[in-house]
VOPAGU-2260 file (C-alpha; in pm, 1 decimal, decimal comma):
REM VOPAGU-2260
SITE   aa  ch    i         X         Y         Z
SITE  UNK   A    0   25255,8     222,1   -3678,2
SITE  UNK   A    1   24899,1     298,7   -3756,7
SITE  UNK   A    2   24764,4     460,3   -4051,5
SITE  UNK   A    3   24695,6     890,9   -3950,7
SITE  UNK   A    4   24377,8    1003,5   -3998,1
SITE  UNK   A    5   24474,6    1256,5   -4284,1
SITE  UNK   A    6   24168,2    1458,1   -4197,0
SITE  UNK   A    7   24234,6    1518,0   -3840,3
SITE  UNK   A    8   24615,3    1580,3   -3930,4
SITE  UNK   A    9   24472,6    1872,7   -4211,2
SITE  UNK   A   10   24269,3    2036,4   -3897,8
SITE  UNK   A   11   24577,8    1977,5   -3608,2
SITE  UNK   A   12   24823,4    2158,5   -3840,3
SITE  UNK   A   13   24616,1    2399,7   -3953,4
SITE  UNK   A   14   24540,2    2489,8   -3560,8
SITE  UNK   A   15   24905,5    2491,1   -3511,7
SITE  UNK   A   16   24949,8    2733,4   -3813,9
SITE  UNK   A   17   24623,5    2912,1   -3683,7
SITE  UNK   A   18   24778,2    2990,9   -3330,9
SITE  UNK   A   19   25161,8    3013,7   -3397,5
SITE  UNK   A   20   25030,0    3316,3   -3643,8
SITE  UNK   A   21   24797,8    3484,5   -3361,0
SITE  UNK   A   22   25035,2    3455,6   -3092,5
SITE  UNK   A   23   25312,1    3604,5   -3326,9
SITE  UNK   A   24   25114,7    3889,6   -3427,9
SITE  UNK   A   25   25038,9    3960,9   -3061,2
SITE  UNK   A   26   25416,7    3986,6   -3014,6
SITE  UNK   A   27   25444,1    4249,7   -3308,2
SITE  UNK   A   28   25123,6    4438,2   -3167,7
SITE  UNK   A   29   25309,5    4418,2   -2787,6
SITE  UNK   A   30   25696,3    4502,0   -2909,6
SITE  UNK   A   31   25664,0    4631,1   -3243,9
SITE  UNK   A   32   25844,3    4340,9   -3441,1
SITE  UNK   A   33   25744,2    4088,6   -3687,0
SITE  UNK   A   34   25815,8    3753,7   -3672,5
SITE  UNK   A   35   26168,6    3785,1   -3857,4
SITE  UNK   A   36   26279,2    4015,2   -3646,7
SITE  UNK   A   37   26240,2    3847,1   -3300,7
SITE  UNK   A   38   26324,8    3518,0   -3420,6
SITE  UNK   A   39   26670,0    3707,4   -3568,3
SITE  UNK   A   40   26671,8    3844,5   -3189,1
SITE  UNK   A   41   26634,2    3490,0   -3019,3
SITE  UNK   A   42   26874,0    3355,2   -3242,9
SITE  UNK   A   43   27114,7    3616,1   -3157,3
SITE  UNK   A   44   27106,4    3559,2   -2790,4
SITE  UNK   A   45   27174,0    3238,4   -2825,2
SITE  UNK   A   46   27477,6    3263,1   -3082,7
SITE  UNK   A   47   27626,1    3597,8   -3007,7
SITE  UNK   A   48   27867,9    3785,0   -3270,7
SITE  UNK   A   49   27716,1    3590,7   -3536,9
SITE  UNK   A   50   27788,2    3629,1   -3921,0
SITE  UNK   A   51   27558,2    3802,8   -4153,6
SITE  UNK   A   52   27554,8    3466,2   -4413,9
SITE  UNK   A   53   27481,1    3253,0   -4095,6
SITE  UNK   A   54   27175,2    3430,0   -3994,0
SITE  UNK   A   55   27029,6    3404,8   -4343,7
SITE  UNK   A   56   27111,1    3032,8   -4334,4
SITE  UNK   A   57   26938,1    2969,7   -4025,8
SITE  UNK   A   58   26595,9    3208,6   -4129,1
SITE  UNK   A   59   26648,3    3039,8   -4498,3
SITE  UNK   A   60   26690,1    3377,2   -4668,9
SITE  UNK   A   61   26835,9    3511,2   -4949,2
SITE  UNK   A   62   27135,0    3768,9   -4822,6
SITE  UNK   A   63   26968,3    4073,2   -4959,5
SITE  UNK   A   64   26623,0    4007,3   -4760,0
SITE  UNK   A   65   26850,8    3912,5   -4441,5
SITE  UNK   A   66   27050,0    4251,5   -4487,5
SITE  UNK   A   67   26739,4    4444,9   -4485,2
SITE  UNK   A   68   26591,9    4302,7   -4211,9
SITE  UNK   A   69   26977,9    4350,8   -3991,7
SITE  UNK   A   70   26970,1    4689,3   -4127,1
SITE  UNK   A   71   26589,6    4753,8   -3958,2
SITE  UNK   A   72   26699,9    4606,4   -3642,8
SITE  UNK   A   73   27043,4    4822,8   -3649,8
SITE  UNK   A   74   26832,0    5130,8   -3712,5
SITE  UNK   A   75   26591,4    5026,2   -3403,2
SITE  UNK   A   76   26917,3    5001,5   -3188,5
SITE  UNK   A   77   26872,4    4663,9   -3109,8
SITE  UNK   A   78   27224,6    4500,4   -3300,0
SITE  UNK   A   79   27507,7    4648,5   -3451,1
SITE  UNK   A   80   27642,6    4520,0   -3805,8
SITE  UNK   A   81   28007,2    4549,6   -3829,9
SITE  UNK   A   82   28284,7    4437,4   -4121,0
SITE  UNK   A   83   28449,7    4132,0   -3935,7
SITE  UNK   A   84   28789,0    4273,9   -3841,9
SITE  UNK   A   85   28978,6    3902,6   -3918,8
SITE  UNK   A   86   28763,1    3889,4   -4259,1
SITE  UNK   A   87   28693,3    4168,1   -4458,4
SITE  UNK   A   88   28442,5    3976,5   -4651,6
SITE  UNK   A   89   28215,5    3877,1   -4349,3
SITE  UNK   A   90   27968,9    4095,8   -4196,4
SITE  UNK   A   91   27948,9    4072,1   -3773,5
SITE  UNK   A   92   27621,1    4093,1   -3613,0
SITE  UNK   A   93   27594,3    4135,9   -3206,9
SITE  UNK   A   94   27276,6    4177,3   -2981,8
SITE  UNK   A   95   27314,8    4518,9   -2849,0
SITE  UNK   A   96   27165,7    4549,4   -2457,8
SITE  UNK   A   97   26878,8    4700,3   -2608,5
SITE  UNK   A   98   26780,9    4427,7   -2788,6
SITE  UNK   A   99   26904,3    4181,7   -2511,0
SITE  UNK   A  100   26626,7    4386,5   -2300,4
SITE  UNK   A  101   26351,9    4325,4   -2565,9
SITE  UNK   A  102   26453,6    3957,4   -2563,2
SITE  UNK   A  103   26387,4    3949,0   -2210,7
SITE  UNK   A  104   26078,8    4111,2   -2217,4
SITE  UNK   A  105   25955,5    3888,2   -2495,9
SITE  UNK   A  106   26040,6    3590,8   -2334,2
SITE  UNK   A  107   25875,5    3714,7   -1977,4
SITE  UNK   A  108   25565,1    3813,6   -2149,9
SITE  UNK   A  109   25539,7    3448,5   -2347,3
SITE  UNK   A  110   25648,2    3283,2   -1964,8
SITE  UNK   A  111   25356,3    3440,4   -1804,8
SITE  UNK   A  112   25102,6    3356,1   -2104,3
SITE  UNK   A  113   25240,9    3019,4   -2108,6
SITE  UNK   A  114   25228,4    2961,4   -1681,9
SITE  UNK   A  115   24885,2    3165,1   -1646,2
SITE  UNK   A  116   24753,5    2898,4   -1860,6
SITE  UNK   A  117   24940,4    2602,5   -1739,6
SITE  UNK   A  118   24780,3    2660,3   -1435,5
SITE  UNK   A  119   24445,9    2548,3   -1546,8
SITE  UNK   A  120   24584,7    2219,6   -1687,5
SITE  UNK   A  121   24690,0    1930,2   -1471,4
SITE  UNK   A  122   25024,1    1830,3   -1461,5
SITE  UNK   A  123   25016,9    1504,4   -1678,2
SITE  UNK   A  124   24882,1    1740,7   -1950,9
SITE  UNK   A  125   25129,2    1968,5   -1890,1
SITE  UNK   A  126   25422,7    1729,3   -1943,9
SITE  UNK   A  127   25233,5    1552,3   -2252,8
SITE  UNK   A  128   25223,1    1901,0   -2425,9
SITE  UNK   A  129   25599,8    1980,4   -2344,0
SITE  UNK   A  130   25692,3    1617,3   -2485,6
SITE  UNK   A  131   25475,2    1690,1   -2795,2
SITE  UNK   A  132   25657,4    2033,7   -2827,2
SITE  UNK   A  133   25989,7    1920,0   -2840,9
SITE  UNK   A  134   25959,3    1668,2   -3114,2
SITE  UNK   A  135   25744,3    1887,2   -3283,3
SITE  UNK   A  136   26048,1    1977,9   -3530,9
SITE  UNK   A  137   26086,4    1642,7   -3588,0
SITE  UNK   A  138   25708,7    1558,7   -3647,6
SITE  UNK   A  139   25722,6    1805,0   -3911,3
SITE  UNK   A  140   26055,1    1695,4   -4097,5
SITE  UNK   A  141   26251,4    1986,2   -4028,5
SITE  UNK   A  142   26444,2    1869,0   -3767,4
SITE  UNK   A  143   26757,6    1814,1   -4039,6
SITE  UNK   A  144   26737,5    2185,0   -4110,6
SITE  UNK   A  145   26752,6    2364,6   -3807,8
SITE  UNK   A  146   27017,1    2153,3   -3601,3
C-alpha cells in the first residue's frame, strides 16, 4: 500500500464534511427536519416497530436526547411511541404513514438531485463514485459500528 498524501486526505474529508452538511441542511430547509430526525425516519423504515434503546444505539445517543428527539417526531405525527405490550420496560417506536410519506419524498427529492447530476457524468464515473460510496463506512473505520 502506498503512503496517503495526509494533505490531500485533510482537504477530501473536509469536502465530504463540507457537502454532507449542505446537502443536509437543504433537506431541513425542504422538509423541516434536522439531520437526527430524518436519519431516525430512514432508520425506521427500514427496521419497523423498533425499540426506543435501539434507536439511541444506532444514532449513538444518550436515552434522554433520543426521547426528545421521538417525542418531536411523535408531536409532528410522523411515529407513534408506545409502552411495548410484551415488556413493560421497553418503549415501541413505529413509522406512522405520515412519516412513511416524508420518507418518500425525501428519498425522491435526493433521487432526482442525485440522477439530474449523474447525467452529466459518464458512466465509468458513475460506477467509480458508487464503489467509493459504499466502502466509504469502511474507509472511515466505522464500518464495526453501524453493522
Amino acid at each position: 500500500m502506498t503512503n496517503l498524501p495526509r494533505k490531500q486526505v485533510d482537504e477530501d474529508l473536509y469536502r465530504v464534511l463540507r457537502t454532507v452538511y449542505h446537502y443536509e441542511r437543504s433537506l431541513e430547509n425542504q422538509f423541516g427536519l434536522g439531520y437526527e430526525e430524518i436519519y431516525v425516519l430512514q432508520y425506521l423504515r427500514r427496521h419497523p416497530q423498533v425499540h426506543l434503546n435501539e434507536v439511541s444505539h444506532e444514532l449513538e445517543l444518550p436515552m434522554f436526547k433520543c426521547s426528545r428527539l421521538v417525542s418531536r417526531l411523535v408531536e409532528k405525527k410522523l411515529v407513534t411511541k408506545s409502552q411495548d405490550a410484551s415488556d413493560r420496560r421497553g418503549i415501541q417506536i413505529v413509522l406512522l404513514p405520515a412519516g412513511e410519506k416524508v420518507v418518500a419524498s425525501i428519498e425522491d427529492f435526493s433521487f432526482n438531485r442525485v440522477n439530474a447530476n449523474v447525467c452529466k457524468m459518464d458512466s465509468e464515473d458513475t460506477g467509480r463514485i458508487l464503489q467509493m460510496i459504499e466502502k466509504l463506512d469502511c474507509w472511515l473505520g466505522v464500518s464495526d459500528k453501524i453493522k
